[in-house]
PDB file of N, CA, C and O in Angstrom:
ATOM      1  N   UNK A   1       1.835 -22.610 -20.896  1.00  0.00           N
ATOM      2  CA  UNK A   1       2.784 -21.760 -20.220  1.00  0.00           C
ATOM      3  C   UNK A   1       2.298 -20.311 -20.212  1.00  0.00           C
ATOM      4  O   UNK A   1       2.280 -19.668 -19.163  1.00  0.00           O
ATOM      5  N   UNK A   2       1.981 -19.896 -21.157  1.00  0.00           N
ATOM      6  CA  UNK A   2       1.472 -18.567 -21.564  1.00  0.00           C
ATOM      7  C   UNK A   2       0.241 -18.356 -20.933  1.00  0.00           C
ATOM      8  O   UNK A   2      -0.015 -17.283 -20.387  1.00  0.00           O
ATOM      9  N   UNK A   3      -0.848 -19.663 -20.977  1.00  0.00           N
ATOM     10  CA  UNK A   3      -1.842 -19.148 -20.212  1.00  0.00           C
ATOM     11  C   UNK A   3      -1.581 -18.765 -18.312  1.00  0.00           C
ATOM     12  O   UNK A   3      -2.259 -18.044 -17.580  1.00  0.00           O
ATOM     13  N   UNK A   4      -0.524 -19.463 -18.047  1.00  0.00           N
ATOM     14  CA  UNK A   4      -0.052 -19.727 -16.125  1.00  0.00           C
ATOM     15  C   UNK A   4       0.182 -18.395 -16.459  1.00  0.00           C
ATOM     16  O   UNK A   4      -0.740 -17.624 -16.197  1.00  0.00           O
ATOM     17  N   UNK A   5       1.007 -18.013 -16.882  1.00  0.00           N
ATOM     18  CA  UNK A   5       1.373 -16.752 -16.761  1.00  0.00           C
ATOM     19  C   UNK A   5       0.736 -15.347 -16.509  1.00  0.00           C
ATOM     20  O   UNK A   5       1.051 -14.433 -15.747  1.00  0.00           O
ATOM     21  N   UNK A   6      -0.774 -15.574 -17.871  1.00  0.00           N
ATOM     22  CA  UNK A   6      -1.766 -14.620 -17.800  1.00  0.00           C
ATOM     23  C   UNK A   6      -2.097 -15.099 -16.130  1.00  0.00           C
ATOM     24  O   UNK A   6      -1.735 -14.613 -15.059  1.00  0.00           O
ATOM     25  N   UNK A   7      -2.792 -16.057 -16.410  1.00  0.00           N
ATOM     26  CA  UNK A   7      -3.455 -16.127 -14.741  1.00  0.00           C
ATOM     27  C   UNK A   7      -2.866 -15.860 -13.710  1.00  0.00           C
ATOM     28  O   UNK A   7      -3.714 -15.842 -12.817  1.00  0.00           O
ATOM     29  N   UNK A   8      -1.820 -15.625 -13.287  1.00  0.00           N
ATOM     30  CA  UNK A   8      -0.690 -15.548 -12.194  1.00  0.00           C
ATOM     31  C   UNK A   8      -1.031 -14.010 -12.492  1.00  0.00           C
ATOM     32  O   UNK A   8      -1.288 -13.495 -11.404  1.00  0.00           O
ATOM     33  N   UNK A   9      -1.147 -12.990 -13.606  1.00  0.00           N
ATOM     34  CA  UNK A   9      -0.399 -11.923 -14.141  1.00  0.00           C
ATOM     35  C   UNK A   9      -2.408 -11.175 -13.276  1.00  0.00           C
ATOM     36  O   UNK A   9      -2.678 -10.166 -12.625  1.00  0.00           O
ATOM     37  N   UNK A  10      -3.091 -12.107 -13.679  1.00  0.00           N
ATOM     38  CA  UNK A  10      -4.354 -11.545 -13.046  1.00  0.00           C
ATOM     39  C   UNK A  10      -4.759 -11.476 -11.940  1.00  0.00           C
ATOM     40  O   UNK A  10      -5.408 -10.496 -11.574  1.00  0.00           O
ATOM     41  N   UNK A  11      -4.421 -12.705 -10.970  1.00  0.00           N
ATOM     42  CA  UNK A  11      -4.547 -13.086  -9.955  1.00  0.00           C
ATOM     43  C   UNK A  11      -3.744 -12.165  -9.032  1.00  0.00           C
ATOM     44  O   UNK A  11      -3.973 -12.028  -7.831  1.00  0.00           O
ATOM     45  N   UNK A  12      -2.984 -11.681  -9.577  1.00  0.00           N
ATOM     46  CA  UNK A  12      -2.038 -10.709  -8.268  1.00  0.00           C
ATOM     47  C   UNK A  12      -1.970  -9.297  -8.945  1.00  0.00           C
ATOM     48  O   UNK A  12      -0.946  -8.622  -8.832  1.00  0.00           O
ATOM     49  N   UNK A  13      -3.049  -8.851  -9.645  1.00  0.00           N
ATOM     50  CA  UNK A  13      -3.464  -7.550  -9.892  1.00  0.00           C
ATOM     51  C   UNK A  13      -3.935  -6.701  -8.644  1.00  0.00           C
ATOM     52  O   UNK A  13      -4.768  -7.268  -7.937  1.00  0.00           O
ATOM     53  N   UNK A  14      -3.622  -5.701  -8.338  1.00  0.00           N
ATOM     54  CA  UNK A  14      -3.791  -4.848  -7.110  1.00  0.00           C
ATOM     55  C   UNK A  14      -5.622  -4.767  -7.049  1.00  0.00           C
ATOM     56  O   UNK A  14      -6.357  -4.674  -8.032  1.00  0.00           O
ATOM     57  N   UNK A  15      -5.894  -4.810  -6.119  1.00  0.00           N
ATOM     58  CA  UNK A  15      -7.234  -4.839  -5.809  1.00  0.00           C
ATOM     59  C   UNK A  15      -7.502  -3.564  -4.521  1.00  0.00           C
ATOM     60  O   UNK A  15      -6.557  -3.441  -3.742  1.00  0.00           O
ATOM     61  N   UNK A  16      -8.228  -3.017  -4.381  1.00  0.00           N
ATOM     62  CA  UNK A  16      -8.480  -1.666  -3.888  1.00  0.00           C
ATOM     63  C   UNK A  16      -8.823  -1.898  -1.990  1.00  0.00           C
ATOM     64  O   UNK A  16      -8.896  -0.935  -1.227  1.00  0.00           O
ATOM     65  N   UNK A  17      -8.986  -3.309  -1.557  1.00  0.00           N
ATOM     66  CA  UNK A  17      -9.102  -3.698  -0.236  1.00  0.00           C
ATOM     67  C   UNK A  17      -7.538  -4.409   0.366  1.00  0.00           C
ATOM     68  O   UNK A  17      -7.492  -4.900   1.494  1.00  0.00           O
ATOM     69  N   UNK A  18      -6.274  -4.375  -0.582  1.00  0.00           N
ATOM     70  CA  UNK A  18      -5.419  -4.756  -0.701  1.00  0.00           C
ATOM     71  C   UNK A  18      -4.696  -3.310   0.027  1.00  0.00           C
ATOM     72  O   UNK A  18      -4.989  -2.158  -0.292  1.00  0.00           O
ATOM     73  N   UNK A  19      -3.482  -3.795   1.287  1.00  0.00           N
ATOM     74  CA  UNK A  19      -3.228  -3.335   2.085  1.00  0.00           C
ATOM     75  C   UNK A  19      -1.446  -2.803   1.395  1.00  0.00           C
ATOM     76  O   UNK A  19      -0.630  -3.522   0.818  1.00  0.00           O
ATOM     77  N   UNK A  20      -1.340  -1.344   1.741  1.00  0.00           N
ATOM     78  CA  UNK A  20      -0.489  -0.843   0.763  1.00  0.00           C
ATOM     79  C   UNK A  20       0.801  -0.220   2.251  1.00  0.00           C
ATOM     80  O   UNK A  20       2.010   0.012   2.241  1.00  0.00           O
ATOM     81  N   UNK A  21       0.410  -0.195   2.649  1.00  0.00           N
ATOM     82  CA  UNK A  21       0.983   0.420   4.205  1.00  0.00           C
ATOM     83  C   UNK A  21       0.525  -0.897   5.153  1.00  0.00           C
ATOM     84  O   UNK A  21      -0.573  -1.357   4.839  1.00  0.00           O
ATOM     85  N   UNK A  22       1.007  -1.366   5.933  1.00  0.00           N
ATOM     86  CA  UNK A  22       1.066  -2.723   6.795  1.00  0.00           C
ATOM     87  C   UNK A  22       1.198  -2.272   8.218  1.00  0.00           C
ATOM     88  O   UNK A  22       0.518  -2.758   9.121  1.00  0.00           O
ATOM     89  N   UNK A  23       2.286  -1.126   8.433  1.00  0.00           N
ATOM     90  CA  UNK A  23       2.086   0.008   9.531  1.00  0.00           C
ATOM     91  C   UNK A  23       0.974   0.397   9.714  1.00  0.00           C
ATOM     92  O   UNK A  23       0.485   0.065  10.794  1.00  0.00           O
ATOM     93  N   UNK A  24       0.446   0.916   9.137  1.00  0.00           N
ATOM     94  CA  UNK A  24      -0.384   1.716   9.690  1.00  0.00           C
ATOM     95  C   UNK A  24      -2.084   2.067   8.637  1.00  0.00           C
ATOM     96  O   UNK A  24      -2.743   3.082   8.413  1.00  0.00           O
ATOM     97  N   UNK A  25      -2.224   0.402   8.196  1.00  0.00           N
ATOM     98  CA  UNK A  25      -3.119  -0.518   7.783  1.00  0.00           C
ATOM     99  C   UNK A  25      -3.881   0.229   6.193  1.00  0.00           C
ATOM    100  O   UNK A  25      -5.067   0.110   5.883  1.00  0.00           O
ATOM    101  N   UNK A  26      -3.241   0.679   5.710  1.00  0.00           N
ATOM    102  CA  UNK A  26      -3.752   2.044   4.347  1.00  0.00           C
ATOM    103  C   UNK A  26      -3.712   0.813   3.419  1.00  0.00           C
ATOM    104  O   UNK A  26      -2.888  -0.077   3.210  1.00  0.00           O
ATOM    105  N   UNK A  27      -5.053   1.152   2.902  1.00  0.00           N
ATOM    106  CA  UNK A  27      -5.346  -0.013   1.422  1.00  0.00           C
ATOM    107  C   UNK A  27      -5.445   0.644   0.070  1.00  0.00           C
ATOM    108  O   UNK A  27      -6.007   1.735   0.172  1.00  0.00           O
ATOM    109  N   UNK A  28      -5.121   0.374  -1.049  1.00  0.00           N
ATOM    110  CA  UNK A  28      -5.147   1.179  -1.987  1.00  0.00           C
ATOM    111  C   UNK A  28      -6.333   1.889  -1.998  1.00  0.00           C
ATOM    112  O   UNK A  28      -6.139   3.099  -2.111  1.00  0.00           O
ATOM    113  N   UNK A  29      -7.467   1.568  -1.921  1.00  0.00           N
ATOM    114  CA  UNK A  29      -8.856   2.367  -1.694  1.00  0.00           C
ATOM    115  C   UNK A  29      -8.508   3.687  -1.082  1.00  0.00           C
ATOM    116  O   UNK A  29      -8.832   4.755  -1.601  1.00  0.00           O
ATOM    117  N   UNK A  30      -7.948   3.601  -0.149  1.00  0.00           N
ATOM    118  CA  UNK A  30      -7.317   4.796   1.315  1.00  0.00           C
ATOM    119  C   UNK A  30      -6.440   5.751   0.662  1.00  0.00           C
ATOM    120  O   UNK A  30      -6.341   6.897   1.100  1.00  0.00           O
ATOM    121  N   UNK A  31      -5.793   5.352  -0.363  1.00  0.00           N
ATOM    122  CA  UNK A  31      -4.759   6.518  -0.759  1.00  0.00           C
ATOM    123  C   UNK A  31      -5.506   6.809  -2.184  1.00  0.00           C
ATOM    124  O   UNK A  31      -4.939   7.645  -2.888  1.00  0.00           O
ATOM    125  N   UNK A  32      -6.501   6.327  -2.612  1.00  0.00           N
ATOM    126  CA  UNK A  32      -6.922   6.509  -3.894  1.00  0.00           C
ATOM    127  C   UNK A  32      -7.980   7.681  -3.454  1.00  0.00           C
ATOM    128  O   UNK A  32      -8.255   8.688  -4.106  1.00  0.00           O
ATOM    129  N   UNK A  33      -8.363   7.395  -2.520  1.00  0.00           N
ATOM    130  CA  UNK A  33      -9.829   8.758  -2.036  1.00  0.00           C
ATOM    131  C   UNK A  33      -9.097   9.954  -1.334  1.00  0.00           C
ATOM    132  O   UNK A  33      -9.651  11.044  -1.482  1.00  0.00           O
ATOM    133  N   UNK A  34      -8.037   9.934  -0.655  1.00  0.00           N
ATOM    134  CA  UNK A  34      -7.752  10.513  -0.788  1.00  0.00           C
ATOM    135  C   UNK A  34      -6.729  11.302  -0.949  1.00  0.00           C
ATOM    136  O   UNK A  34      -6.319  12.197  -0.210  1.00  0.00           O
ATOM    137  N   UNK A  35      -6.169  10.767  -2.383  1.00  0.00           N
ATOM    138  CA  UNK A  35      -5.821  11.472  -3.574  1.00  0.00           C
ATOM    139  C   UNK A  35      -6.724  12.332  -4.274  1.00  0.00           C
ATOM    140  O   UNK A  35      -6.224  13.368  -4.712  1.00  0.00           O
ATOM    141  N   UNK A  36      -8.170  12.099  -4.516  1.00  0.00           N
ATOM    142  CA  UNK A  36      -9.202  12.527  -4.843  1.00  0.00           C
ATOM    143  C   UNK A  36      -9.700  13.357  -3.996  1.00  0.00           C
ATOM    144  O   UNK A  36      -9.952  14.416  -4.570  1.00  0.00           O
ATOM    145  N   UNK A  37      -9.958  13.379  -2.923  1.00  0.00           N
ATOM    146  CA  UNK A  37     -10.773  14.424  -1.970  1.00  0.00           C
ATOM    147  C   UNK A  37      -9.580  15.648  -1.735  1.00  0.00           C
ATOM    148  O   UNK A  37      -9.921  16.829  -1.667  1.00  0.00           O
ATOM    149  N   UNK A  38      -8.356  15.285  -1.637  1.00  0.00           N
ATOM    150  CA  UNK A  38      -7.009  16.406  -1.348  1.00  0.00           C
ATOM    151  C   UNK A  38      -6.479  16.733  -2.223  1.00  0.00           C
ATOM    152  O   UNK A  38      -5.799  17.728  -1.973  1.00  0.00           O
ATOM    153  N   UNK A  39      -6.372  16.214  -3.796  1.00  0.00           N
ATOM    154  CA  UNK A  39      -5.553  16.898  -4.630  1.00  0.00           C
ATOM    155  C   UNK A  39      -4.001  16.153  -4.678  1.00  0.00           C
ATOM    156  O   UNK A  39      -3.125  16.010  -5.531  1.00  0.00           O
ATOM    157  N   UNK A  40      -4.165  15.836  -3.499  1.00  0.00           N
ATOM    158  CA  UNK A  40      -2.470  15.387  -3.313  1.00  0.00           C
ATOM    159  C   UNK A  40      -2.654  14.031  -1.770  1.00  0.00           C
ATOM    160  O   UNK A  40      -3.668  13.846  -1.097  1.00  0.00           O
ATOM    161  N   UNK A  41      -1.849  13.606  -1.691  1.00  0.00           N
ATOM    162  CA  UNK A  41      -1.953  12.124  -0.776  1.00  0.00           C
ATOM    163  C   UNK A  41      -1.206  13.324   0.876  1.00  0.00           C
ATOM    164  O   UNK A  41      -0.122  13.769   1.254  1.00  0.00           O
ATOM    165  N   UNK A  42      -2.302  13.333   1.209  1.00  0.00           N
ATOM    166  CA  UNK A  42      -1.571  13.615   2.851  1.00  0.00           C
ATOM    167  C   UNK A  42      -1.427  12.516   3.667  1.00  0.00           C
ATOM    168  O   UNK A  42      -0.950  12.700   4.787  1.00  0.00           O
ATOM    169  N   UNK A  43      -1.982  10.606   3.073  1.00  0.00           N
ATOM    170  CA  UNK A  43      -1.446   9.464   3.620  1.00  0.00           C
ATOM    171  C   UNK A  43      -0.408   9.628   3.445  1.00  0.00           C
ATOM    172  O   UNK A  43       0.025   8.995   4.408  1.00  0.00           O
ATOM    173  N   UNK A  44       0.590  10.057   2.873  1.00  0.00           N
ATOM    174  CA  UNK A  44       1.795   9.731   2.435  1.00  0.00           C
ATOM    175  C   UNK A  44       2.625  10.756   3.492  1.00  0.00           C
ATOM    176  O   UNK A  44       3.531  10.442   4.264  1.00  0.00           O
ATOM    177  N   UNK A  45       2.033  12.053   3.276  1.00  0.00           N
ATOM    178  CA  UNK A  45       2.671  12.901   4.347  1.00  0.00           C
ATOM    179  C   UNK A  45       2.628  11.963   5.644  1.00  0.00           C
ATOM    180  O   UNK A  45       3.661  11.432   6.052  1.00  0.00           O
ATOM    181  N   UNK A  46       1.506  11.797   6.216  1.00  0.00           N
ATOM    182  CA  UNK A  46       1.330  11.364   7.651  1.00  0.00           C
ATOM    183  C   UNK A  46       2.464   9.770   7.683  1.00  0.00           C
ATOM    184  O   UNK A  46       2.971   9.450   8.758  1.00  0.00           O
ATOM    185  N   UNK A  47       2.770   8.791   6.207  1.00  0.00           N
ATOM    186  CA  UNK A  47       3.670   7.969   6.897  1.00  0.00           C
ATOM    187  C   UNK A  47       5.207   8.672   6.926  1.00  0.00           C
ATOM    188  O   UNK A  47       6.190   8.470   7.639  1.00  0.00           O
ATOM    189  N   UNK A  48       5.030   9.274   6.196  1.00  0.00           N
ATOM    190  CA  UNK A  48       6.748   9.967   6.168  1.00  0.00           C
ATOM    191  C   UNK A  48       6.924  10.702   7.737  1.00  0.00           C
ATOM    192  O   UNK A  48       7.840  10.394   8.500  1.00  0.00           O
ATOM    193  N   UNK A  49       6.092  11.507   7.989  1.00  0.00           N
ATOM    194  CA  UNK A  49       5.808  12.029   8.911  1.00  0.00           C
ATOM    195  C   UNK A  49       6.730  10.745  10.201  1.00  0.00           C
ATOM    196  O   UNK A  49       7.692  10.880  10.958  1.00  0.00           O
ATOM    197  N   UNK A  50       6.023   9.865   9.955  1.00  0.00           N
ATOM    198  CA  UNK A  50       5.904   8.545  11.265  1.00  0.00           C
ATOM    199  C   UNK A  50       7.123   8.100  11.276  1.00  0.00           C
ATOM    200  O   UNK A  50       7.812   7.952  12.285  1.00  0.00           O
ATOM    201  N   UNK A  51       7.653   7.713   9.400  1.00  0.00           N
ATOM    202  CA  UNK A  51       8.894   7.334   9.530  1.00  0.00           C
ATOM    203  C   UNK A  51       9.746   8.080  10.120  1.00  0.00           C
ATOM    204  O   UNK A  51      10.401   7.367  10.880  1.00  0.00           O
ATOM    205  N   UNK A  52      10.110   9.240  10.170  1.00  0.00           N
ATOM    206  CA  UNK A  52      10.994  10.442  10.135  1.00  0.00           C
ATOM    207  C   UNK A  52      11.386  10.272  12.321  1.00  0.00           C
ATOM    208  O   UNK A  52      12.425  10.408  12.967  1.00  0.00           O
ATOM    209  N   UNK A  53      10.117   9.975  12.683  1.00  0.00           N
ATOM    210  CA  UNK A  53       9.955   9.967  14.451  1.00  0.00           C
ATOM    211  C   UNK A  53      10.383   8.424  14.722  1.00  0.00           C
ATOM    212  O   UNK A  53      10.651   7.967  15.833  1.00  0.00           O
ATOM    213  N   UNK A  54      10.396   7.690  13.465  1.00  0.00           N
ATOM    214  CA  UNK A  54      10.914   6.223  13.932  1.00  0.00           C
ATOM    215  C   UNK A  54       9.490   5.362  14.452  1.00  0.00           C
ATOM    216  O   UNK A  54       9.506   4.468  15.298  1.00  0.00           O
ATOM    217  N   UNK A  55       8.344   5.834  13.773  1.00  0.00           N
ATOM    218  CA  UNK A  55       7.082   5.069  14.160  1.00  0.00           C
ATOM    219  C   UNK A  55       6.857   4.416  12.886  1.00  0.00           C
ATOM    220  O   UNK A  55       5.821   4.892  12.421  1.00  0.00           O
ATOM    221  N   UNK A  56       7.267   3.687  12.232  1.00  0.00           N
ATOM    222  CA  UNK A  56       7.322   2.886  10.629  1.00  0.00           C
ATOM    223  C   UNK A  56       7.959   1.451  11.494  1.00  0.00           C
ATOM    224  O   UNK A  56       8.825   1.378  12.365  1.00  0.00           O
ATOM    225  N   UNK A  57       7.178   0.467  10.882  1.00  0.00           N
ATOM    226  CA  UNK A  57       8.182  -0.956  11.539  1.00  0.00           C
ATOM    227  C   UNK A  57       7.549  -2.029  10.218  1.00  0.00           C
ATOM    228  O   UNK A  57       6.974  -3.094  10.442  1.00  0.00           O
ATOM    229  N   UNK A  58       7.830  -1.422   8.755  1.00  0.00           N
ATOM    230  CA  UNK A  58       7.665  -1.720   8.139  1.00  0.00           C
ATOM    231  C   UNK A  58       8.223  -3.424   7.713  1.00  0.00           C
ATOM    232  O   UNK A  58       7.530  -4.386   7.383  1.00  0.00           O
ATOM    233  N   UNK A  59       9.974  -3.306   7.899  1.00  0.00           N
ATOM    234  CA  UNK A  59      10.350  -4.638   7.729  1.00  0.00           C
ATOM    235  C   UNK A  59      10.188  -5.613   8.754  1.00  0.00           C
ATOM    236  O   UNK A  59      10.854  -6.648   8.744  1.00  0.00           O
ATOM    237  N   UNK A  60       9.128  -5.290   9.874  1.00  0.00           N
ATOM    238  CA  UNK A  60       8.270  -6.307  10.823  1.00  0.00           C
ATOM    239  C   UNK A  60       7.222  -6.548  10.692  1.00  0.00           C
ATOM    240  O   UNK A  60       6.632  -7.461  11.270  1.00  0.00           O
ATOM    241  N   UNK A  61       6.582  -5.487   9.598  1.00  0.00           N
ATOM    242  CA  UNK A  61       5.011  -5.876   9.911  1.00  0.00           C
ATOM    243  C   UNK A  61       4.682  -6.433   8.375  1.00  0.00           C
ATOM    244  O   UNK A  61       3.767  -7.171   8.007  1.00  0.00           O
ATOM    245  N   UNK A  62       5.910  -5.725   7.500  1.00  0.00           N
ATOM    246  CA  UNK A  62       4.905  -6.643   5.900  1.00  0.00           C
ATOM    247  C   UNK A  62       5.273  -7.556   5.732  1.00  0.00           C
ATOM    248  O   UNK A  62       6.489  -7.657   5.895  1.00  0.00           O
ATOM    249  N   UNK A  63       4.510  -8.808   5.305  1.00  0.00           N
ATOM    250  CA  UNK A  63       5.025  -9.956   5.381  1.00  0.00           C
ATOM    251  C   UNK A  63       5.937 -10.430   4.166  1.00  0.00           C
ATOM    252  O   UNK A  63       6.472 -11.530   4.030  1.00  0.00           O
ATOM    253  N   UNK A  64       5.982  -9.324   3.311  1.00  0.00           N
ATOM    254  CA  UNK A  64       7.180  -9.406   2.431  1.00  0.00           C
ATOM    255  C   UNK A  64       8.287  -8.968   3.001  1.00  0.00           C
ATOM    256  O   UNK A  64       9.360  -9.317   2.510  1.00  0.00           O
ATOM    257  N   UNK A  65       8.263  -8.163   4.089  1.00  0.00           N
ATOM    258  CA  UNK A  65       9.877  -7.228   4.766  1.00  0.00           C
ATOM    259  C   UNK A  65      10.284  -6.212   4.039  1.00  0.00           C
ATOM    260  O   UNK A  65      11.443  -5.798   4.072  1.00  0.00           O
ATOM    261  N   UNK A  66       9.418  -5.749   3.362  1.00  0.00           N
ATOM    262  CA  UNK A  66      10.014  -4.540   2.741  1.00  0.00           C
ATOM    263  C   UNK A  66       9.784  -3.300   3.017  1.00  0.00           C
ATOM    264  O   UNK A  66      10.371  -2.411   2.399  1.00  0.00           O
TER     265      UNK A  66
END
């Protein structure tokens, strides 16, 4: 039981080609560089940005709906 668990607990560890934005296709890699090159995430500005104009169609495009 304990071992399913580890493995489940590894297997769905975030991986850096793993898609974090579904809108507008940002993978953790994408907000990790640049976090690093800016100091601060201007991905994040630019989706807020999108949401705010109603260009986010988040609970259509992730296949979780969230």
């Amino acid at each position: 039981m304990i071992e399913a668990k580890l493995k489940e607990t590894k297997d769905s560890s975030p991986k850096d080609d793993d898609l974090v934005c579904y809108c507008f296709k940002y993978t953790r890699a994408d907000i990790e560089n640049d976090w690093r090159e800016n100091g601060r995430s201007l991905i994040y500005r630019r989706i807020s940005a999108a949401r705010k104009s109603g260009g986010c169609n988040c609970a259509a495009v992730n296949p979780k709906g969230i």
